[in-house]
C-alpha positions in Angstrom: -45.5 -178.9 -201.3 -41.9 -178.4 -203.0 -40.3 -174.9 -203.0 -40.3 -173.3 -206.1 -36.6 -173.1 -208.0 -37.0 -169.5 -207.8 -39.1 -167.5 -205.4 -40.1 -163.9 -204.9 -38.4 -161.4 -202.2 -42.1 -161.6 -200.4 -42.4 -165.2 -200.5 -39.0 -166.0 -199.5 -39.4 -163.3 -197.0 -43.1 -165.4 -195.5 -41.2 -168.6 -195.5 -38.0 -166.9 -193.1 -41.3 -165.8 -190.7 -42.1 -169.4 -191.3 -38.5 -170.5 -190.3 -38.3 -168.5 -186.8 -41.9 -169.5 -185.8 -41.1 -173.1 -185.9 -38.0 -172.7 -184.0 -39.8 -170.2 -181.8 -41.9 -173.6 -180.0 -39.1 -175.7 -178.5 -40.1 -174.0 -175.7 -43.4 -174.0 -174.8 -43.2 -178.3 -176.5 -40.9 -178.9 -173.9 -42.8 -177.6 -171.0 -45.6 -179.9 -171.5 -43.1 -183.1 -171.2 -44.7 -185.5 -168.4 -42.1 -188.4 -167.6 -38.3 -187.1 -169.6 -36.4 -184.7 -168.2 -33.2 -183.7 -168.7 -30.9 -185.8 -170.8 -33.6 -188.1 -172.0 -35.7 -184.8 -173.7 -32.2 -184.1 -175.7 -31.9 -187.8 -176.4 -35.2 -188.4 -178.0 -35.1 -184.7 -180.0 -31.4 -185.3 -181.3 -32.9 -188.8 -182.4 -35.9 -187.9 -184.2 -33.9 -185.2 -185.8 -31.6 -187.3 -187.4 -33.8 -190.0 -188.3 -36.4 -187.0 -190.3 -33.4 -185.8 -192.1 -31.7 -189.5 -193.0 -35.2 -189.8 -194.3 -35.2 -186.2 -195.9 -31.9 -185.7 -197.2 -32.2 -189.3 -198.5 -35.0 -188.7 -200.9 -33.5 -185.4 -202.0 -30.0 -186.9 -202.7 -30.3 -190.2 -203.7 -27.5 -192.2 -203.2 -25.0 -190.2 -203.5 -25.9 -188.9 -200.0 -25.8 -192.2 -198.8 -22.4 -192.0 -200.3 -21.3 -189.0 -198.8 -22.3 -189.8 -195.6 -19.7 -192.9 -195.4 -16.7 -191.1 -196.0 -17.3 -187.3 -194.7 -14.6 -184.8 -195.1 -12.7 -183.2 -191.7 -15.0 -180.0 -191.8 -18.4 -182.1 -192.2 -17.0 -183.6 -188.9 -16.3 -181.1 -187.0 -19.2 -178.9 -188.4 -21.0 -182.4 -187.4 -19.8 -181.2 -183.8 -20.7 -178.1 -183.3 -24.8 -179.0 -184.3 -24.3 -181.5 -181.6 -22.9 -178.9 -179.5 -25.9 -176.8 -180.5 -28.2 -179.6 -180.0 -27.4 -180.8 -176.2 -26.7 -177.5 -175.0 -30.0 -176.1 -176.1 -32.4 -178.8 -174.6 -30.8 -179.2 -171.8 -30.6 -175.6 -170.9 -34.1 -175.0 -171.2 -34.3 -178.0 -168.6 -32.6 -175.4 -166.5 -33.9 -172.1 -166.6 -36.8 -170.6 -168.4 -37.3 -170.1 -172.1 -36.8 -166.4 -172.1 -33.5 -166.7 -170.9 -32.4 -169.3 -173.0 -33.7 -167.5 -176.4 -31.7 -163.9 -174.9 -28.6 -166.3 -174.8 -29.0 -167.8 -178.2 -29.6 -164.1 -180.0 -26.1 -163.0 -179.6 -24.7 -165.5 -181.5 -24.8 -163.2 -184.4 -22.3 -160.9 -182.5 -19.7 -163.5 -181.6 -20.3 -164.6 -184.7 -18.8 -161.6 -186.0 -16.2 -161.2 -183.5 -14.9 -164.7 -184.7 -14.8 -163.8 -188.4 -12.8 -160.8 -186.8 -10.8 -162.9 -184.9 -10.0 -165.8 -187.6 -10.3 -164.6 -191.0 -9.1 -161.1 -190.2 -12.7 -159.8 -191.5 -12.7 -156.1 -191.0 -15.8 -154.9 -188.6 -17.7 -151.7 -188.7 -18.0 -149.5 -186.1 -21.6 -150.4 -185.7 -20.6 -153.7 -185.3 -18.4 -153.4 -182.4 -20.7 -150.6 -180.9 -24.0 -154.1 -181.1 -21.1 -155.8 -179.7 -20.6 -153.6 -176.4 -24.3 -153.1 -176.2 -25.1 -156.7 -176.5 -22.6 -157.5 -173.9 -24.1 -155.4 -171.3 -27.2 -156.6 -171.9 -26.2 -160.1 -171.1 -24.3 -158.9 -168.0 -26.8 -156.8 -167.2 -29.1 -160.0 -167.1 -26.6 -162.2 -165.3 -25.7 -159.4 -162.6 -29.5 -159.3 -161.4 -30.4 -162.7 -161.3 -27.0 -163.4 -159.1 -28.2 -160.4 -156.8 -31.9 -162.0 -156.8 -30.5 -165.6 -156.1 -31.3 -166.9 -159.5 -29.1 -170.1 -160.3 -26.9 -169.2 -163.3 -26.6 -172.8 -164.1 -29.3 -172.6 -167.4 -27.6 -169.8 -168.7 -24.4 -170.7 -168.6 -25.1 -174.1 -170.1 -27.3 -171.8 -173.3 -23.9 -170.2 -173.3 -22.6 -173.2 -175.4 -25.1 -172.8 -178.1 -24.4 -169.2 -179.9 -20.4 -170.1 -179.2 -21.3 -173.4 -181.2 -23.3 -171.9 -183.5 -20.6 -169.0 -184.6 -17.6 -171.6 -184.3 -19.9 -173.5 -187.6 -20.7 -170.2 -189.4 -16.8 -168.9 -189.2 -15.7 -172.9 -190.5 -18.2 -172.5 -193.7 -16.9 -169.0 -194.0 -13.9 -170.4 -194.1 -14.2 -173.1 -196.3 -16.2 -170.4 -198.6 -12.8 -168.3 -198.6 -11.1 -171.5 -199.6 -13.2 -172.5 -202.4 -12.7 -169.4 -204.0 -9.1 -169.2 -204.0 -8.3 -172.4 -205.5 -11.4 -173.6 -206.9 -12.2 -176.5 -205.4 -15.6 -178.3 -205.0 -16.5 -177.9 -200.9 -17.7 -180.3 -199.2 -21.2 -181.5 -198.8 -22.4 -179.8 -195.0 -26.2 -180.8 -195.5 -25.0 -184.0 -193.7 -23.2 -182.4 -190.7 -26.6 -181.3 -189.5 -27.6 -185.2 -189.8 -24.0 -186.3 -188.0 -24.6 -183.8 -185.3 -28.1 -185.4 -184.1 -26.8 -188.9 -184.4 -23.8 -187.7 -182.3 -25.8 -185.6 -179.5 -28.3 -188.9 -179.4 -24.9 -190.9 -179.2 -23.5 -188.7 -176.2 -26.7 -188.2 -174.3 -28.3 -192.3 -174.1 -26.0 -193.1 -171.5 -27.3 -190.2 -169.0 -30.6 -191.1 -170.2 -31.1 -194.5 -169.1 -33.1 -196.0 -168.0 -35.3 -194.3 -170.4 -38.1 -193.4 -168.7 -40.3 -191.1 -171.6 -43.8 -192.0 -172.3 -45.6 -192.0 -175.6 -47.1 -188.7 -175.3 -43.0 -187.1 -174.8 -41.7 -189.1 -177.5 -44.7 -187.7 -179.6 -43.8 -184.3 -178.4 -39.5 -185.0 -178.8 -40.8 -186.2 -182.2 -42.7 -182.9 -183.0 -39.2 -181.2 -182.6 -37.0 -183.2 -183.7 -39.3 -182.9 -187.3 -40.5 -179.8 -186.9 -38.8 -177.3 -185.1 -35.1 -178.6 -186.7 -35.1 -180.7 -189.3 -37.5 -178.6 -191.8 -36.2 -175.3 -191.0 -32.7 -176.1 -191.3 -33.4 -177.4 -194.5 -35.7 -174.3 -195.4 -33.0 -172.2 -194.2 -30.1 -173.7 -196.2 -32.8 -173.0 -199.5 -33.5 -169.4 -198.7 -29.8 -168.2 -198.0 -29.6 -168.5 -202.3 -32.6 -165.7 -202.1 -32.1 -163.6 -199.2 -28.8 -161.4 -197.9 -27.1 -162.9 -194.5 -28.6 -159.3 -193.1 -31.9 -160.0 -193.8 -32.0 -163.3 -192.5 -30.6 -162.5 -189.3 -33.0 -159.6 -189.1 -36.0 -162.1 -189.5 -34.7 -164.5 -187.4 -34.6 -162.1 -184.4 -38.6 -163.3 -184.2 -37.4 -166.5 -182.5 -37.2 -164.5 -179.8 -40.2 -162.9 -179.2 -42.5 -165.9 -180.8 -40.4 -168.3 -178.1 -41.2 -166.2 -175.0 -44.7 -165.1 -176.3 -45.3 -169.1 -176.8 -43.7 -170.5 -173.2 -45.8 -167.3 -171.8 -49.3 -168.2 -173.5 -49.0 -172.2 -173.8 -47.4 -172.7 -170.2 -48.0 -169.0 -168.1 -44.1 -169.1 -167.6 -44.1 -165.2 -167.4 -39.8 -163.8 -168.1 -38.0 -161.8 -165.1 -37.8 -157.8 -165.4 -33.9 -158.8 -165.7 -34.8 -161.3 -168.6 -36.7 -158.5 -170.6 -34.1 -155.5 -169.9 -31.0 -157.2 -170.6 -32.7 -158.8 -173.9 -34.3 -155.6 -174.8 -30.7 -154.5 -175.2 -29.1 -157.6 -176.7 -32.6 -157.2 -179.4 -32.0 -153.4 -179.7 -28.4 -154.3 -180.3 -28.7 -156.7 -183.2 -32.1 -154.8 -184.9 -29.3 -151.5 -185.0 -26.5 -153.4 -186.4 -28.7 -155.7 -189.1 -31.3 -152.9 -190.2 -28.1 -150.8 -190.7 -26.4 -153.2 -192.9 -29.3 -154.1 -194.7 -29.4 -150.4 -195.7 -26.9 -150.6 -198.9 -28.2 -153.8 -200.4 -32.2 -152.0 -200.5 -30.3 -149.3 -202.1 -29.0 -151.3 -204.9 
């Protein structure tokens, strides 16, 4: 069913739930994987991404995407990059360790995201900002400390570590370009495709480790349930509904990958997080509810 051209704070708000519970099963979809493992799971998810958004973005553009995608400017590439970054990072860390872990990583991207828009375009931060900062950090060290003194390898988390630095390396380069546009007026880029170039790039980088593919129907029906599902459609559905909701809210809402993603791995596969897991996520979550449900404060007063 298309999305409206214009759509009610409620209903954009329902279809932002929607958003974080589709990204919430990579997970517990990956846990029921028989024959791929490792490189071959990102292979066949970074694949059937990009093929379900050639397709998509195809029938939304016309040619002129086609066009686009020929001659991309510098910032699709690199922006192409970091999804690929994103994409390979996230697979194969939950190859590594277990889904809670990975989804406590990927929630303070919002805070280095902030600490890069700090850091490169001089945005000023508030104190509450820096105070989510600190917490958040000692949350993740908190988590990391344990699981050294219990023995846990660090390898998983470590490699999830590459996702939110990723992610808010992307989010400062649109900023960026943002900033640019408005100073001189000129038309941006297309980034739509970067999320298509990033897929085809992970599936690129990853086929060599891969072979000899060894994935049977049932995973590539599972990698293909990803690929479609828990990336291509919300990254599209998110793109529509930053033009109805604040960046606050967003991130506010999106904080439910978190607990749908354990909640799912912990139902669908009994894979049950570490005390560590919960209490340094608790505070990385309690960290990023203060900071967003504090900025969202002025814009339900206007």
């Amino acid at each position: 069913m298309p999305i409206p051209s214009r759509l009610t704070h409620r209903r954009a708000v329902l279809l932002m739930i929607l958003v974080t519970l589709m990204w919430s099963i990579a997970g517990v979809v990956t846990r029921h994987v028989e024959a791929a493992r490792g490189f071959e799971v990102t292979f066949w998810r970074s694949l059937c991404n990009a093929i379900a958004l050639f397709a998509i973005l195809g029938v939304m553009r016309g040619p002129s995407f086609l066009r686009g995608l020929a001659a991309p400017r510098w910032p699709v590439w690199v922006s192409g990059l970091c999804w690929a970054t994103m994409f390979t990072a996230f697979m194969m860390a939950l190859t590594l360790t277990t889904v809670a872990n990975v989804l406590v990583m990927l929630a303070v991207g919002p805070l280095i995201t902030a600490f890069f828009a700090r850091l490169f375009l001089r945005h000023r931060l508030p104190a509450r900002t820096w105070a989510a900062i600190a917490l958040g950090g000692a949350g993740i060290g908190w988590m990391f400390g344990q699981e050294t003194l219990a023995g846990v390898s660090l390898t998983g988390s470590l490699v999830a570590c590459a996702v939110p630095f990723a992610s808010a390396t992307n989010y400062t380069l649109l900023q960026s370009i943002a900033g640019a546009r408005s100073g001189d007026g000129a038309k941006p880029p297309d980034m739509l495709p970067a999320i298509l170039i990033g897929g085809l790039i992970s599936a690129f980088l990853t086929l060599p480790f891969a072979w000899p593919l060894q994935a049977s129907l049932h995973d590539i029906a599972l990698m293909a349930l990803l690929g479609v599902v828990q990336l291509a459609l919300p990254c599209l559905l998110l793109v529509r509904l930053s033009r109805e909701l604040p960046a606050a809210e967003i991130a506010l809402i999106g904080l439910l990958e978190v607990p749908f993603g354990v909640a799912w791995a912990w139902i669908g596969a009994s894979e049950q997080p570490s005390l560590a897991t919960l209490t340094g996520g608790g505070l990385v979550i309690a960290a990023l509810l203060l900071n967003e449900v504090l900025a969202l404060r002025p814009f339900r007063g206007r």
